[in-house]
DOTI-767181 format. One record per atom (N, C-alpha, C): residue in three letters; x, y, z. Coordinates in nm, 3 decimals, decimal comma. Example, Ala and Ser with C-alpha at 12.3 -4.5 7.8 and 13.67 -1.06 7.14 Angstrom:
2
+------+---------+---------+---------+
! resn !    east !   north !      up !
+------+---------+---------+---------+
!  ALA !   1,319 !  -0,569 !   0,780 !
!  ALA !   1,230 !  -0,450 !   0,780 !
!  ALA !   1,320 !  -0,330 !   0,780 !
!  SER !   1,285 !  -0,225 !   0,708 !
!  SER !   1,367 !  -0,106 !   0,714 !
!  SER !   1,290 !   0,003 !   0,787 !
+------+---------+---------+---------+
//
This chain:
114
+------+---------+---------+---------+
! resn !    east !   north !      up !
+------+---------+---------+---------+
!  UNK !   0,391 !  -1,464 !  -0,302 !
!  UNK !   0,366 !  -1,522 !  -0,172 !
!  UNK !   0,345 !  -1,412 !  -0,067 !
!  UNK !   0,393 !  -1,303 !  -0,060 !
!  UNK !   0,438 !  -1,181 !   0,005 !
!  UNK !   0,284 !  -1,145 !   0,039 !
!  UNK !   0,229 !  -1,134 !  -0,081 !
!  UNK !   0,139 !  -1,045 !  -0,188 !
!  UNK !  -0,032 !  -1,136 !  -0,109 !
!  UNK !  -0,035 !  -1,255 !  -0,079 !
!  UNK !  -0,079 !  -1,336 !  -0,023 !
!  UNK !  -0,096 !  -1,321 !   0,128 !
!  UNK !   0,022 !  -1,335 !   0,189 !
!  UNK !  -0,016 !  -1,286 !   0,315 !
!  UNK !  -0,033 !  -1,213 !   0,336 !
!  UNK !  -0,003 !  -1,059 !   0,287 !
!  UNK !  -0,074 !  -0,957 !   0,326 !
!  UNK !  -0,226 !  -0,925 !   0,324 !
!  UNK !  -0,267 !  -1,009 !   0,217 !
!  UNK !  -0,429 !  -0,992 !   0,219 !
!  UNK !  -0,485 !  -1,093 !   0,281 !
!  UNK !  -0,411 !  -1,186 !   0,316 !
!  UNK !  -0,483 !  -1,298 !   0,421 !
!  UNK !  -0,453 !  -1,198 !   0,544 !
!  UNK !  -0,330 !  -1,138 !   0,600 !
!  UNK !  -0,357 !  -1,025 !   0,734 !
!  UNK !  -0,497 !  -0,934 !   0,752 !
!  UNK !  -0,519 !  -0,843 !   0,605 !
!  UNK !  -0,597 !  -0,783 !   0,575 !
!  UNK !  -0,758 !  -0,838 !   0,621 !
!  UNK !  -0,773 !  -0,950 !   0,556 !
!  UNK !  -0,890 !  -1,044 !   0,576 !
!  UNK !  -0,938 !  -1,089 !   0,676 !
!  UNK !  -0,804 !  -1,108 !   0,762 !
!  UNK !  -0,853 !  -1,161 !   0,943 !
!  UNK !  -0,881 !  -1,039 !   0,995 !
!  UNK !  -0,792 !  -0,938 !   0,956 !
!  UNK !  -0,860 !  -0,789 !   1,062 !
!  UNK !  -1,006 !  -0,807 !   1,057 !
!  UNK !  -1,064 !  -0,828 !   0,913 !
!  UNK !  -1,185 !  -0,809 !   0,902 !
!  UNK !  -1,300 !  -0,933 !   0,932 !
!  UNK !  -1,258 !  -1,049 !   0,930 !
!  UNK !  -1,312 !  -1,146 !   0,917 !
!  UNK !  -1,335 !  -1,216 !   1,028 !
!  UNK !  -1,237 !  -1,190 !   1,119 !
!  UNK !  -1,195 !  -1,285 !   1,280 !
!  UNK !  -1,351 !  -1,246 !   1,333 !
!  UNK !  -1,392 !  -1,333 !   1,393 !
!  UNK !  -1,544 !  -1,301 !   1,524 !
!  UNK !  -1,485 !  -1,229 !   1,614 !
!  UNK !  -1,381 !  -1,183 !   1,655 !
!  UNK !  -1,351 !  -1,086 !   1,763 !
!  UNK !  -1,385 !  -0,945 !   1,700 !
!  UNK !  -1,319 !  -0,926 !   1,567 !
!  UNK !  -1,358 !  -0,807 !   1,572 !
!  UNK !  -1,458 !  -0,785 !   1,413 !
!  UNK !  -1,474 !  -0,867 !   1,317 !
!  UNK !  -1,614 !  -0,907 !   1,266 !
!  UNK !  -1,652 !  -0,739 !   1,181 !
!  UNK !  -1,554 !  -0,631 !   1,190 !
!  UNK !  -1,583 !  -0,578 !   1,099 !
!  UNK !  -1,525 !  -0,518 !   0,978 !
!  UNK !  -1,588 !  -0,526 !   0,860 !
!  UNK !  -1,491 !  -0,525 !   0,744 !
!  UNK !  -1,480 !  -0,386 !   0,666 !
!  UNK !  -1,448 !  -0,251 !   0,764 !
!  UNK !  -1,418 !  -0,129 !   0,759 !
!  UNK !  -1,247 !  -0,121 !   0,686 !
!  UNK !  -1,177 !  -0,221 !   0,783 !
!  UNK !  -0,997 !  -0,278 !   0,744 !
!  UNK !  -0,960 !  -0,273 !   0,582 !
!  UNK !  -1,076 !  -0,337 !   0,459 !
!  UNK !  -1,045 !  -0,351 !   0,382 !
!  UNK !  -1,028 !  -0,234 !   0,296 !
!  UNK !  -1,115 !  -0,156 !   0,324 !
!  UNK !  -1,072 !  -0,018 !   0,242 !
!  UNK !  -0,946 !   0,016 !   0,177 !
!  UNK !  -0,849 !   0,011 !   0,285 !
!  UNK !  -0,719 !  -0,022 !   0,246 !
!  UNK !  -0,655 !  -0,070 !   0,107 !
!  UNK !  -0,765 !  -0,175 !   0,054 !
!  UNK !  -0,747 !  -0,235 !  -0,101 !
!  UNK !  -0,768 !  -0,165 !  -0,150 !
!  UNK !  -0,832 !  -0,014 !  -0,180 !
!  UNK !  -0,837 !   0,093 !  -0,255 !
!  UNK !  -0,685 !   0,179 !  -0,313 !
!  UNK !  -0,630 !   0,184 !  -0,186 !
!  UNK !  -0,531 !   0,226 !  -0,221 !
!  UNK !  -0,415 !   0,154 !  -0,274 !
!  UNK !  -0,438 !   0,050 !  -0,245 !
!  UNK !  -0,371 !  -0,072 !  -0,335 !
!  UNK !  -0,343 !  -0,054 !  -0,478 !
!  UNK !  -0,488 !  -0,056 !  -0,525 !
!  UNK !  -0,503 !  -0,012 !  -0,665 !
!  UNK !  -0,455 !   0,140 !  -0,707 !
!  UNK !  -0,459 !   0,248 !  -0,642 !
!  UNK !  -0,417 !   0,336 !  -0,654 !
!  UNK !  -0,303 !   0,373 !  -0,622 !
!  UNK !  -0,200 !   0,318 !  -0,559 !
!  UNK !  -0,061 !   0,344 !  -0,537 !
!  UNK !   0,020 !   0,337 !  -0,664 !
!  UNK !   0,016 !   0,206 !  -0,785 !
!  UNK !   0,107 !   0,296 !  -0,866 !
!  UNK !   0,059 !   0,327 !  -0,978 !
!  UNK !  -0,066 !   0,377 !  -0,981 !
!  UNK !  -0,132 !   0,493 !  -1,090 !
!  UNK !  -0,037 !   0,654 !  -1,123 !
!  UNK !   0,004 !   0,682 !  -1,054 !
!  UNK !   0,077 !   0,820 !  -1,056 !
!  UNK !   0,233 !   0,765 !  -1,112 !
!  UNK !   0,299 !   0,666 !  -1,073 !
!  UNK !   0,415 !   0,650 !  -1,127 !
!  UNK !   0,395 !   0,595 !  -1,251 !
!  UNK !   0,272 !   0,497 !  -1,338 !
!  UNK !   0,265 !   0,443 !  -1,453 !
!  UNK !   0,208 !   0,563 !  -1,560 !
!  UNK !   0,128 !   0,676 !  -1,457 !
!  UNK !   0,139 !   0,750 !  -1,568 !
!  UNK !   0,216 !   0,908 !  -1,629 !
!  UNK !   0,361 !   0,878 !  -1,530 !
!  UNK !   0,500 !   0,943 !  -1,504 !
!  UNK !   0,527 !   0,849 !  -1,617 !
!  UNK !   0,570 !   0,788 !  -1,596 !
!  UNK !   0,629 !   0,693 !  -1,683 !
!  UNK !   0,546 !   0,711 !  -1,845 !
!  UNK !   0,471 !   0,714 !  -1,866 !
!  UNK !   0,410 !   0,688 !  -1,998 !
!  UNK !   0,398 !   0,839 !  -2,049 !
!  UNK !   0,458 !   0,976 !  -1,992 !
!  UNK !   0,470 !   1,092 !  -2,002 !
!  UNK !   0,600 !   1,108 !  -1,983 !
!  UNK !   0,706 !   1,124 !  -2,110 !
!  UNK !   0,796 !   1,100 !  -2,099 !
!  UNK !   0,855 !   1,226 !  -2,170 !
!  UNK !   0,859 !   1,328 !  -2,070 !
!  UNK !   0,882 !   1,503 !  -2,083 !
!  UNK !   1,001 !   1,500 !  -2,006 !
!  UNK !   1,031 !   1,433 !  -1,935 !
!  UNK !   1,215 !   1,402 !  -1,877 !
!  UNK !   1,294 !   1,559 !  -1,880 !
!  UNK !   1,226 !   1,673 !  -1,922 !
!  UNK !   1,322 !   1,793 !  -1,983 !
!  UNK !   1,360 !   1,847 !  -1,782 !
!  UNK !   1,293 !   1,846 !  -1,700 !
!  UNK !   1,316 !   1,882 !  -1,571 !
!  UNK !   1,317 !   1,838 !  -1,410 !
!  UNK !   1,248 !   1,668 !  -1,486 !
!  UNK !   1,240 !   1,613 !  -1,401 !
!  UNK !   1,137 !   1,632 !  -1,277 !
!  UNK !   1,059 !   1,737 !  -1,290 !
!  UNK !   0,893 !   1,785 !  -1,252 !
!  UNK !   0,805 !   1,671 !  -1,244 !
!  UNK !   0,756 !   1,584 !  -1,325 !
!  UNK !   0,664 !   1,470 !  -1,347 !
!  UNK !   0,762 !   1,404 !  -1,242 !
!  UNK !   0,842 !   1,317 !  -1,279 !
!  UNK !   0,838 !   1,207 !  -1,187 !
!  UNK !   0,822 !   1,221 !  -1,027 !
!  UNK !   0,895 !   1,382 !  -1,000 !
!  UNK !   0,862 !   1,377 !  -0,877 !
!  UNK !   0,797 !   1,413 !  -0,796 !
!  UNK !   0,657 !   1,526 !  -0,860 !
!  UNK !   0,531 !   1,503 !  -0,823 !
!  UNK !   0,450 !   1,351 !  -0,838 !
!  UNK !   0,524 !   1,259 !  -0,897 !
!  UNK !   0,448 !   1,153 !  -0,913 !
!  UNK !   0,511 !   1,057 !  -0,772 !
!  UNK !   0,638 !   1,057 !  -0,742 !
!  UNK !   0,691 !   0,984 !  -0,606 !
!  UNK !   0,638 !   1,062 !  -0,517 !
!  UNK !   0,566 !   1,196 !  -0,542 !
!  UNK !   0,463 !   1,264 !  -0,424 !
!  UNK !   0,381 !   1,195 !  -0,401 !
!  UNK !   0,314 !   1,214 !  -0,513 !
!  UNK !   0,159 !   1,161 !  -0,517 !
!  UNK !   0,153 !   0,986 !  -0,435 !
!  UNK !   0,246 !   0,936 !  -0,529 !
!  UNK !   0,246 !   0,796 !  -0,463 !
!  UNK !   0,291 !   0,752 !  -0,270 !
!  UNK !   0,397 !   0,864 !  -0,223 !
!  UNK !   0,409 !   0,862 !  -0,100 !
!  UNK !   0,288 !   0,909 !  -0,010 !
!  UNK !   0,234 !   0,979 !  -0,076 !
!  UNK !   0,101 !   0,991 !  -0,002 !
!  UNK !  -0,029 !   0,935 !   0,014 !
!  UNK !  -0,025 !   0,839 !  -0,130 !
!  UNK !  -0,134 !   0,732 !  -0,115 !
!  UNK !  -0,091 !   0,581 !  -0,032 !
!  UNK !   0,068 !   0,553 !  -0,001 !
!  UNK !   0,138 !   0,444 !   0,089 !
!  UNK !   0,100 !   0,524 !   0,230 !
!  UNK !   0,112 !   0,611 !   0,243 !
!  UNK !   0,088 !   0,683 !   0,367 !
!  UNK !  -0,033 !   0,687 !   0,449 !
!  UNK !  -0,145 !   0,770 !   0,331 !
!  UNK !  -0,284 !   0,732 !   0,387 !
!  UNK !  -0,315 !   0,576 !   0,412 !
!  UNK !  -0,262 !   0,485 !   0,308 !
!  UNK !  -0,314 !   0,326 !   0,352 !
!  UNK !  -0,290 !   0,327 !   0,509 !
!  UNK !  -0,174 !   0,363 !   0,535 !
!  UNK !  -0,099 !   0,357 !   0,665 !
!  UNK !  -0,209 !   0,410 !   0,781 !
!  UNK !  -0,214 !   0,525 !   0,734 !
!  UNK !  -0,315 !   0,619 !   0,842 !
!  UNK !  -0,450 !   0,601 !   0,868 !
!  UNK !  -0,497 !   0,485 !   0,741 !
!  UNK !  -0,644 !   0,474 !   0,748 !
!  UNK !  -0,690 !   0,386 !   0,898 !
!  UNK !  -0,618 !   0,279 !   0,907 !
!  UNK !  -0,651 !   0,164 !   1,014 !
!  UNK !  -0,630 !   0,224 !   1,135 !
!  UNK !  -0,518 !   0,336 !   1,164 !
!  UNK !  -0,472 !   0,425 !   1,316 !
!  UNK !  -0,557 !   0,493 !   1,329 !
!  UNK !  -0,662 !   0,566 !   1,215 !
!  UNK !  -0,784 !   0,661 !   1,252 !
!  UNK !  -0,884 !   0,582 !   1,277 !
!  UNK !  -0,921 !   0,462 !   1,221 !
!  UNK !  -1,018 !   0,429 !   1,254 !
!  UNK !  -1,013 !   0,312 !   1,384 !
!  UNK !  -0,921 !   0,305 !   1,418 !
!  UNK !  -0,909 !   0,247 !   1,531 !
!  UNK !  -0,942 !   0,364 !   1,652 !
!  UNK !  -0,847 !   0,451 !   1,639 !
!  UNK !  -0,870 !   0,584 !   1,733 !
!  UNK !  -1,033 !   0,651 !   1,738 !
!  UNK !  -1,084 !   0,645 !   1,628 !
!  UNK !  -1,219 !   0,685 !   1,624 !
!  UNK !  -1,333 !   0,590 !   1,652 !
!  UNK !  -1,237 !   0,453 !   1,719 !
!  UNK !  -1,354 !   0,350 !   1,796 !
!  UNK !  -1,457 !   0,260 !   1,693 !
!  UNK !  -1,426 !   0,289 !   1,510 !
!  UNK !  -1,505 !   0,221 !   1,401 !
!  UNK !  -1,443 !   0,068 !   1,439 !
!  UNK !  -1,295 !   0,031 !   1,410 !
!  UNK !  -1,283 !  -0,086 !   1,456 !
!  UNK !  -1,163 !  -0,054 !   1,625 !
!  UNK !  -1,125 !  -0,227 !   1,645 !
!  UNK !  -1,062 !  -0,232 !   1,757 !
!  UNK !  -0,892 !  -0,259 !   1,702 !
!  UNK !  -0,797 !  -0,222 !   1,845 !
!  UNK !  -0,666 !  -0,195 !   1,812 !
!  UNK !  -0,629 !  -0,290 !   1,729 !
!  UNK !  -0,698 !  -0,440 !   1,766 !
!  UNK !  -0,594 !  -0,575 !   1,720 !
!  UNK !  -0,661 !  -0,576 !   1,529 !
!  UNK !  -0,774 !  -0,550 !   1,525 !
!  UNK !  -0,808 !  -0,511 !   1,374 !
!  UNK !  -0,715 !  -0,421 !   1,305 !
!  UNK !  -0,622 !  -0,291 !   1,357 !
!  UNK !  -0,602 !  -0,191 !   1,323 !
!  UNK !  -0,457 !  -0,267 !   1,295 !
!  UNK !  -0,403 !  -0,363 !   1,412 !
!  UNK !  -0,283 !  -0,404 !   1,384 !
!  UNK !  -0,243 !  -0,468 !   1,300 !
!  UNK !  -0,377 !  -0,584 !   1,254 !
!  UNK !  -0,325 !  -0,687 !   1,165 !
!  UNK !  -0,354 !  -0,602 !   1,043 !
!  UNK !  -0,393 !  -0,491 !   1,048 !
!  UNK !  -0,403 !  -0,434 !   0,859 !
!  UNK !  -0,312 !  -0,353 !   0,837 !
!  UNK !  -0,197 !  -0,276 !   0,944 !
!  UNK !  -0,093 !  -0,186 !   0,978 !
!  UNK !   0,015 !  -0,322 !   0,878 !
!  UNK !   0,003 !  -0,479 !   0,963 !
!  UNK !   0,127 !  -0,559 !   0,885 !
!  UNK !   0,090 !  -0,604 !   0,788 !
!  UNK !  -0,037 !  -0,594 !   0,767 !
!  UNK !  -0,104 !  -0,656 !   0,629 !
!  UNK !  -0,072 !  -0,568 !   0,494 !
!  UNK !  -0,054 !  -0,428 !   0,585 !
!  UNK !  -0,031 !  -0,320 !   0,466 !
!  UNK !   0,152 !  -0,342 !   0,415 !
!  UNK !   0,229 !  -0,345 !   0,562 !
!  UNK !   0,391 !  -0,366 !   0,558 !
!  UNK !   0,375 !  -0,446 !   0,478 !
!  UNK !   0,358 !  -0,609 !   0,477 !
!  UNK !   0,339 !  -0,730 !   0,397 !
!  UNK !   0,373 !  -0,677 !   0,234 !
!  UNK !   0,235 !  -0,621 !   0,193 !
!  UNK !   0,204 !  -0,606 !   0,072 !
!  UNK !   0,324 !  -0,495 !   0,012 !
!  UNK !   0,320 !  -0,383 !   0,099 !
!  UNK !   0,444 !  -0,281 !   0,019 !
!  UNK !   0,550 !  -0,343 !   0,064 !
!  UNK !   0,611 !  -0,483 !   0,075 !
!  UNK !   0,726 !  -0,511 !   0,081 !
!  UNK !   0,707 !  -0,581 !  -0,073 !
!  UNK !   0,574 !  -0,667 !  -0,049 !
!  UNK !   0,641 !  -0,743 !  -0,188 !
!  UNK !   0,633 !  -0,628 !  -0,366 !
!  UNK !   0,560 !  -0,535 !  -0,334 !
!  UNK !   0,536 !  -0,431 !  -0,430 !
!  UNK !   0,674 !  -0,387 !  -0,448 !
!  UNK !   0,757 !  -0,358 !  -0,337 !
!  UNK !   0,876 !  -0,331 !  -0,345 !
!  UNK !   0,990 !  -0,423 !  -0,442 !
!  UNK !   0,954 !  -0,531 !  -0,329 !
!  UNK !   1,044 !  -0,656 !  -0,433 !
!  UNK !   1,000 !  -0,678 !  -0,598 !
!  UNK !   0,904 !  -0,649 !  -0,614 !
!  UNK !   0,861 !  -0,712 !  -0,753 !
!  UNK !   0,923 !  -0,555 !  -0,846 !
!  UNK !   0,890 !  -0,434 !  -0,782 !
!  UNK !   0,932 !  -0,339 !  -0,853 !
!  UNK !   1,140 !  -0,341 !  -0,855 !
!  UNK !   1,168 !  -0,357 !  -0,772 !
!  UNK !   1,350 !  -0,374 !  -0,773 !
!  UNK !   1,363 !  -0,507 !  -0,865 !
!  UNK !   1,305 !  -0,637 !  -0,850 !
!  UNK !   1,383 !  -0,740 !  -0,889 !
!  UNK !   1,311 !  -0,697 !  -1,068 !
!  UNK !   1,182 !  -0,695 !  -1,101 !
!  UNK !   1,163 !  -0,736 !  -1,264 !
!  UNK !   1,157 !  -0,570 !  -1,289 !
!  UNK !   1,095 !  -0,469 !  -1,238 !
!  UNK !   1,123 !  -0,291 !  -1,325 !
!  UNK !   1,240 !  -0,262 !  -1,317 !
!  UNK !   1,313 !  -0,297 !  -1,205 !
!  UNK !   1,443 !  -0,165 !  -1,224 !
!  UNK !   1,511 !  -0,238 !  -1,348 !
!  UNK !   1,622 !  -0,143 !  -1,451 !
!  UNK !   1,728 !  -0,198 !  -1,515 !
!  UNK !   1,800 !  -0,220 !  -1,494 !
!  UNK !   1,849 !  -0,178 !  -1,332 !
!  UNK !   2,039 !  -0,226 !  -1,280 !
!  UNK !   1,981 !  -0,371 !  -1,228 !
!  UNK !   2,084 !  -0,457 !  -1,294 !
!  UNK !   2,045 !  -0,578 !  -1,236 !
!  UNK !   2,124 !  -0,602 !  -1,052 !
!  UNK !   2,189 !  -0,506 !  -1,043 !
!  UNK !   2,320 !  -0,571 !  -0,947 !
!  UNK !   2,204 !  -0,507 !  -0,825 !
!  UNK !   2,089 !  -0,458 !  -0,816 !
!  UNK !   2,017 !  -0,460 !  -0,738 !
!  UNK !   2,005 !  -0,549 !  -0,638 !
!  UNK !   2,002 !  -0,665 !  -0,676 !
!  UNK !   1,952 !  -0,783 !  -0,587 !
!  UNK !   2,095 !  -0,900 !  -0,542 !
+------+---------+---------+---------+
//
């Protein structure tokens, strides 16, 4: 449901007649690419120093990050307008909340998580 509204946020940045342009979605790129670096930490399972995983929580903090930064630059650089920039800023929160939830409640193994 989470997972839903965030791309319905996503969709109005782009879709609304006020601001009518669909630069906002880009953002779904990094979607797909956020947990590429931890699935393939995970499937490289060299554990001897603990090196992989956490160039891989690099890699991944910096592709949550740029999503972040994409809509503030291109708002600042006048491609779209603030209220476009805003609804894809919560459209992005939205989505890495429920990415969050789905990774704590069904990946992690401690159940007492939740």
């Amino acid at each position: 449901m989470l997972g839903s509204i965030g791309t319905t946020m996503i969709l109005l940045a782009c879709a609304l007649p006020t601001y009518n342009v669909w630069w906002p979605l880009f953002v779904v790129i990094f979607y797909i690419l956020c947990p590429v670096p931890t699935m393939i930490a995970k499937r490289i399972q060299d554990g001897d120093d603990g090196v992989r995983p956490n160039n891989a929580m690099f890699a991944t903090i910096g592709i949550v990050l740029s999503s972040f930064a994409l809509p503030i630059v291109l708002a600042r650089a006048g491609v779209i307008q603030w209220g476009a920039g805003i609804l894809t800023l919560a459209g992005n929160a939205v989505a890495y909340t429920s990415l969050l939830a789905y990774h704590f409640g069904f990946e992690s193994g401690d159940p007492s998580m939740w």
